[in-house]
N, C-alpha and C positions, 0 to 999 in steps of 0.2 A: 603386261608386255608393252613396254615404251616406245617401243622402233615402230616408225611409219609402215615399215614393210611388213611388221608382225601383226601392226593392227590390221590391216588393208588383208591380210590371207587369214586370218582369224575370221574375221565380216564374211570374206567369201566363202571359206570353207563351213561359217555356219547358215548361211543362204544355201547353196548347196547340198549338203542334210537336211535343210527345210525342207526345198525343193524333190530331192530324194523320199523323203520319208510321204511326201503329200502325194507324190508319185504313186509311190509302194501300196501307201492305201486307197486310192483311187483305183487301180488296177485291181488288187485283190477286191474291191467293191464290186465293179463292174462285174467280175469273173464268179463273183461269189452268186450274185443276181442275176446274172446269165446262166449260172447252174440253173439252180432255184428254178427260174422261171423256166427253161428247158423241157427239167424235170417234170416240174407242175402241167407244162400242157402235155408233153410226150403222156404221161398220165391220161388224161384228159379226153386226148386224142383217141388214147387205147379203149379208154370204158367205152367211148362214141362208136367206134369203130365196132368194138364187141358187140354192144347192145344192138347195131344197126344188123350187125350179118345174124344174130341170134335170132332174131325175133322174123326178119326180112328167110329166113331158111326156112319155116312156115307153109311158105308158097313155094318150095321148090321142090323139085321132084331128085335132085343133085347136084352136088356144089358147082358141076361146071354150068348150070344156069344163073349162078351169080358172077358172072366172068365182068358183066354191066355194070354191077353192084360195087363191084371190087374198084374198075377202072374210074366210077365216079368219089366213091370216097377215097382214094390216092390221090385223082387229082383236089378234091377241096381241104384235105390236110396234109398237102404237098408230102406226100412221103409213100415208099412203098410197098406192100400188102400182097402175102404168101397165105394159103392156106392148103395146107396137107393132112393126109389121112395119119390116125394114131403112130403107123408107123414110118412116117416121115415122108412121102411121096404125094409128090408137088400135083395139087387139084385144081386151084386157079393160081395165079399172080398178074398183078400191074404191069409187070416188067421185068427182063432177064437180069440177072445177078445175083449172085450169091445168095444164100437163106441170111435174113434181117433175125432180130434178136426175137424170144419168142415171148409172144402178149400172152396169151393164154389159153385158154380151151374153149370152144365155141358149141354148144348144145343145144342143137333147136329143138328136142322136146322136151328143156327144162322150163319151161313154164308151165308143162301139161303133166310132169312127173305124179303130181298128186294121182293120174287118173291113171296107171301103170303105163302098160305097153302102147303106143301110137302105130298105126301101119299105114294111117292115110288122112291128110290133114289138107288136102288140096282146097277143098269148100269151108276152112275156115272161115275167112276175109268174109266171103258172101253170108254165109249162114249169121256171122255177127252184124253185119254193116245190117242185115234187113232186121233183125231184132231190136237194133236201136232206133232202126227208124218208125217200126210200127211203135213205138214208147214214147214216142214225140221229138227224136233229135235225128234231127236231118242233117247228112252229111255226105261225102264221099271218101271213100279212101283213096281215090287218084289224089286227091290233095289231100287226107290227113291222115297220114301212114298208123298200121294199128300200134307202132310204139310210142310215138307222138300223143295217141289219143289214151294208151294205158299210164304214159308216166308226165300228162298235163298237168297242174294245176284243178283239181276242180270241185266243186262242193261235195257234200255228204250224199244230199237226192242223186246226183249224175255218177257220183261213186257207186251207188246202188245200184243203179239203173244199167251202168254198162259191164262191174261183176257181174251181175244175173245175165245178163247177154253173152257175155265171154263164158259163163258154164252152159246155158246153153248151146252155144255153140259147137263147145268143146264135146258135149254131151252129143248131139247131133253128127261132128264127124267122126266118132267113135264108133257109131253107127253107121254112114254114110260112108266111110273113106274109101276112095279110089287109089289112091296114091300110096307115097313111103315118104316118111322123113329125110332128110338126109342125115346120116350117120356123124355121129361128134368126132368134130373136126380141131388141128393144131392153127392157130392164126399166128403168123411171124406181121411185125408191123418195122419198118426203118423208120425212126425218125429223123425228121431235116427240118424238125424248128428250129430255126435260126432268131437269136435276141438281136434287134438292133441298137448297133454302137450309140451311146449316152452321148450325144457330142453336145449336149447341153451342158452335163456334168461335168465333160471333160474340160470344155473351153471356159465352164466356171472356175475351175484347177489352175486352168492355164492362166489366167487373167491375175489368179489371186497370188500365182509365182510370181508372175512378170511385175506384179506391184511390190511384192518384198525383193526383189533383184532389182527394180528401180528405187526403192528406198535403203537396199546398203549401198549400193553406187553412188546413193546421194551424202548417204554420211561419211563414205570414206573419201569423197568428191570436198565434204564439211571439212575432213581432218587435215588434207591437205591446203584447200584453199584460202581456209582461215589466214592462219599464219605468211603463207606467201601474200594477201593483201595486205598482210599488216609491213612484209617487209617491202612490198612493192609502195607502199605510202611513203614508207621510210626514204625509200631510195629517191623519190620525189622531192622529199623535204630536204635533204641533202643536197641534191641538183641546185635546187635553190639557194641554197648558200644557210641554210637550219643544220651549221653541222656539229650541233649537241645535240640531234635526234637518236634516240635507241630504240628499238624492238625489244617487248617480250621474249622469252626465251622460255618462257612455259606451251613447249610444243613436240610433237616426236622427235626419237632422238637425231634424224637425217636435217629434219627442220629445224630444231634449236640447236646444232654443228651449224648450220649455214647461217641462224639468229646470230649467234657468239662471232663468226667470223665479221659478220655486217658492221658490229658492237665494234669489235676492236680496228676495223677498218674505218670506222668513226671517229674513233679515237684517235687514232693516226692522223687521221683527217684534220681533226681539231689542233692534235700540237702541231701539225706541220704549217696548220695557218695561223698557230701562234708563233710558232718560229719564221715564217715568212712577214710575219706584221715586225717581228723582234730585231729582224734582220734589216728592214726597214730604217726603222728608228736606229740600230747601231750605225748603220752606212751613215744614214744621215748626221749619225754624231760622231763617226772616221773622219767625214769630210768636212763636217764644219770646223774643225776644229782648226787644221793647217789653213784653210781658206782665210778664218777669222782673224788670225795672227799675220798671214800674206799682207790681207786688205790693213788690216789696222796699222803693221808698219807703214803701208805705201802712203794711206792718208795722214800718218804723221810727219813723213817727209814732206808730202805735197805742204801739212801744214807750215810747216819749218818748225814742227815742233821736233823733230829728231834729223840728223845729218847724212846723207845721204854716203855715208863711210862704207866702207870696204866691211866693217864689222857686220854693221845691219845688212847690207845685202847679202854677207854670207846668213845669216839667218833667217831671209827672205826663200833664199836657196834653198837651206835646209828643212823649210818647210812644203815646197814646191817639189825638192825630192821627195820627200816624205807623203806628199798627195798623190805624185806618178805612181809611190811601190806597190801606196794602196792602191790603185786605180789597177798597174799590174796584175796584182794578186786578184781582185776580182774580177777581172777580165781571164785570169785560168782559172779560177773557178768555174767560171762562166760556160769554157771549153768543155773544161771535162765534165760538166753537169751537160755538155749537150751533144755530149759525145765526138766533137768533134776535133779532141786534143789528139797531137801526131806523136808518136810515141815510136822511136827507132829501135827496134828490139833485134838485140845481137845475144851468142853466148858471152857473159860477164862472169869472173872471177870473182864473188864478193867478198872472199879474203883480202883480195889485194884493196880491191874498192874500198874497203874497211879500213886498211891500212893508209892508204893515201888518204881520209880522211882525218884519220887520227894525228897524220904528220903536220896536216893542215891547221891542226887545233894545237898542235903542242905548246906553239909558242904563247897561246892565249891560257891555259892551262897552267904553262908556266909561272907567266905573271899574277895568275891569283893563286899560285901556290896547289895546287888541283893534281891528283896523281891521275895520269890520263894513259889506262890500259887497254891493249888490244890482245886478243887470242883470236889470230884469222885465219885456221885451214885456207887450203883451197874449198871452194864453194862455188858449183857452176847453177848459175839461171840464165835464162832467155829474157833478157831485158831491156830497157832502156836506161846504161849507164848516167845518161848524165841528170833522170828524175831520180833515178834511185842514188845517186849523190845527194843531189837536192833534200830528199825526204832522212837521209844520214847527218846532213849539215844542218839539218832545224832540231835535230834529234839530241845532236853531240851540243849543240848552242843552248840547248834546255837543259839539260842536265847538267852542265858546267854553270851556268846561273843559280841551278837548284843547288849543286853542290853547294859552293862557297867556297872561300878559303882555310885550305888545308884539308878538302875535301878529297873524293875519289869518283871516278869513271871509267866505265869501263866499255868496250864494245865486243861482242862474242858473233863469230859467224858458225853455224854446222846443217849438216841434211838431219831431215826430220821425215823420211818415208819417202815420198816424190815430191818434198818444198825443200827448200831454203828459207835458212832464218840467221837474222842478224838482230840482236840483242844489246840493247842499249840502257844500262843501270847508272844510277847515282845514290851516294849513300844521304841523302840531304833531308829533308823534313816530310817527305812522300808528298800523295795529293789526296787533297781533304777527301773523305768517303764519298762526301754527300754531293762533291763537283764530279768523281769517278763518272757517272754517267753521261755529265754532259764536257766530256775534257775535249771532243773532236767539235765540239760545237764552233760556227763561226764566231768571232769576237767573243770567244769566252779565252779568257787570258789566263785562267787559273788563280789561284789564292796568293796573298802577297808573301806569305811564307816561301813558298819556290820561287816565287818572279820579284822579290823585293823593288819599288822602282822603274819597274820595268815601262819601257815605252812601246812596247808591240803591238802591232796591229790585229794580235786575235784571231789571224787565219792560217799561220802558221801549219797546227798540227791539223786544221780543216784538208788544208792543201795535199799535205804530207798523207794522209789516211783516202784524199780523195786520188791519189796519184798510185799509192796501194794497190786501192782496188781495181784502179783502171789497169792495171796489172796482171788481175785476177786471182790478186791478193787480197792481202788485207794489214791494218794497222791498230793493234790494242796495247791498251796501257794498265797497270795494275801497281799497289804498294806489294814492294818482297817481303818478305816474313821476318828479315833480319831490318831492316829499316831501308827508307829510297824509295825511289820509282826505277819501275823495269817498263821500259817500251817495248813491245815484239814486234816483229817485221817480218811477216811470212809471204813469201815468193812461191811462184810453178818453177819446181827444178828445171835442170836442163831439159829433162822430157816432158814438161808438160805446154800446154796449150797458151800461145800466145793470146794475150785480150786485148787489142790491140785495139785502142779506137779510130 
């Protein structure tokens, strides 16, 4: 995937599935270990709970004298405690609500079943506690309840020692009993263990997201930043006046579109400060040239080496004009490179315009023998007749040069959608290919093939192309298929938008 945008949601969306799936298993952990553990003591709880009222039922004469019994072990394994007769009817509880799931059966004369029937077991406790004490083990059951002392820890001797005491015993209230058992009872237990929240594990999760969500941030932070430093230096070294600098272009496709344009913005950069150094040097060698010839006459009259005749000043003249036209000519350049040439824009007939060019040229036409035709509809634009004369008359002047004698010219006006266009061919030697590109250039005069001799100043078709577009047109030149150059001249018809500077 090449595109910045497709890497940058690729990263995130597989940061996100990280993030998600680390999620997914973290929860299911937690939930899975909160069972478990739930389980495991709710368990737990129950055996405790059973074993305590089993053996604690001993000493009672009926379950509603363990109503104490009940309320202390609820409260130390926070949860609620039902007991009912075989056929479901409520003997103690902790507390009102509903019947809790059921733990299971509770028998207080299952540890004395070996000896069959029990009808009174009230003098257990005593009858044991004194038995162990005359054997040498001193204790109390206020503080060591007899389940406590049956299911301790403890050697083989005291194992012996309190068996034989607990069958005596049992043997003695067998004999002795005043009482009754209490009859096997249902025990319901609710449990409310609750696991506490892992927020160790969790904020280990969290930290170890927040570090891969800060490390694609960073790389897709890499993928853009890269590249934009490298064009941000560029643009630097350029500012500077380094402007043969380029960029890579080995980068997403949004960012090497924006490499490529910098490139060819460089590049423009560069010929246009080859062409402003170029432009340079031709001014400078426009105007030395008439100056050179001015001076060098005047200091040969001063010297008395030449006569101060009517001839040489006309040729002093004719180079003085020659400095003014130039001087002109790039003073409108000047204009309309800075926008601020005044351009009188009326509806214009360019047929007609066409035609009163063409009459204007006949007679030169004539003289070199040159067939000089017009095909001029009417042709309405919004313009300023007297530049688009201007840019006709340098048009018709070129192609009647390029012609020659016994050549052809021709001018064509017609609409073309919402332009106008006037068409200017000559059948003569065309223009070289390899000038095609730079024929609007200033002081490019073209090949001596079309201009044989020629003494022009080179801004000619500059002017004529830059007076075009200030139009909101434009001015192109190309060889026709049959031989010549064709100039095009495309105009805003009558309905289109003036570009008025």
């Amino acid at each position: 995937m090449g595109s910045l945008k497709g890497r940058v949601l690729l990263l995130t969306v597989g940061v996100a599935l990280l993030a998600v799936a680390l999620t997914a298993w973290a929860v299911v952990s937690v939930t899975q270990d909160a069972l478990v553990d739930s389980i495991d003591e709710r368990q737990d709880a129950e055996v405790a709970i059973t074993e305590e009222l089993t053996f604690a039922a001993l000493t009672f004469e009926d379950w509603r004298d363990a109503q104490d019994l009940v309320d202390e072990l609820a409260a130390d394994f926070d949860t609620r405690i039902v007991v009912t007769d075989l056929d479901g009817r409520e003997l103690v509880s902790s507390g009102p609500g509903p019947l809790p799931p059921i733990a299971g059966l509770i028998d207080p004369a299952s540890p004395l079943a070996q000896f069959g029937e029990v009808e009174g077991l009230e003098d257990l406790e005593f009858l044991f506690e004194e038995c162990v004490n005359e054997l040498g083990f001193e204790f109390d059951l206020d503080d060591l309840d007899l389940e406590t002392l049956l299911f301790s820890p403890i050697g083989d001797a005291e194992a012996e020692v309190i068996e034989a005491c607990f069958d005596d015993a049992v043997g003695l209230a067998l004999s002795f009993a005043t009482g009754e058992v209490p009859e096997p009872a249902l025990l319901f237990i609710e449990s409310r263990v609750e696991r506490p929240i892992p927020w160790f594990r969790l904020g280990l999760i969290g930290m170890v997201v927040l570090a891969l969500a800060i490390a694609g941030a960073t790389a897709a932070s890499a993928i853009v930043s890269r590249p934009i430093a490298r064009l941000t230096r560029a643009t630097q070294s350029i500012g500077t006046g380094e402007l043969g600098t380029r960029v890579e272009t080995d980068a997403p496709d949004e960012v090497r579109a924006l490499a490529e344009s910098f490139n060819e913005m460089a590049e423009e950069l560069e010929r246009a400060d080859a062409r402003r150094k170029q432009l340079t040097s031709d001014v400078a060698h426009e105007l030395r040239t008439p100056v050179t010839n001015i001076i060098g006459r005047l200091e040969a009259v001063a010297d008395g080496l030449l006569e101060a005749t009517p001839e040489e000043l006309e040729v002093v003249s004719a180079e003085a004009l020659r400095l003014r036209a130039l001087i002109d000519d790039l003073g409108e350049l000047a204009r309309i490179d800075d926008g601020v040439l005044q351009l009188e824009q009326v509806p214009v007939d360019l047929g007609a315009l066409a035609t009163s060019m063409v009459e204007a040229f006949s007679a030169r036409a004539a003289e070199q023998g040159v067939e000089l035709s017009c095909d001029c509809p009417r042709v309405e634009a919004v313009v300023d007749g007297g530049r688009i004369g201007q840019i006709v008359g340098n048009l018709l002047d070129n192609a009647l040069t390029a012609a020659g004698e016994g050549g052809r010219v021709s001018i064509a006006a017609r609409e073309d959608g919402a332009s106008a266009v006037l068409e200017v061919r000559d059948d003569g030697a065309g223009i070289d290919e390899a000038l095609l590109p730079t024929i609007f250039d200033r002081f490019r005069r073209g090949d001596a093939s079309r201009t044989p001799g020629a003494a022009g100043r080179g801004l000619g078709l500059s002017i004529a192309r830059a007076l075009a577009r200030a139009h909101g047109g434009d001015l192109t030149a190309a060889n026709a298929p049959e031989g010549g150059a064709v100039f095009t001249l495309t105009l805003p018809g009558d309905g289109g938008t003036s570009a008025e500077s």
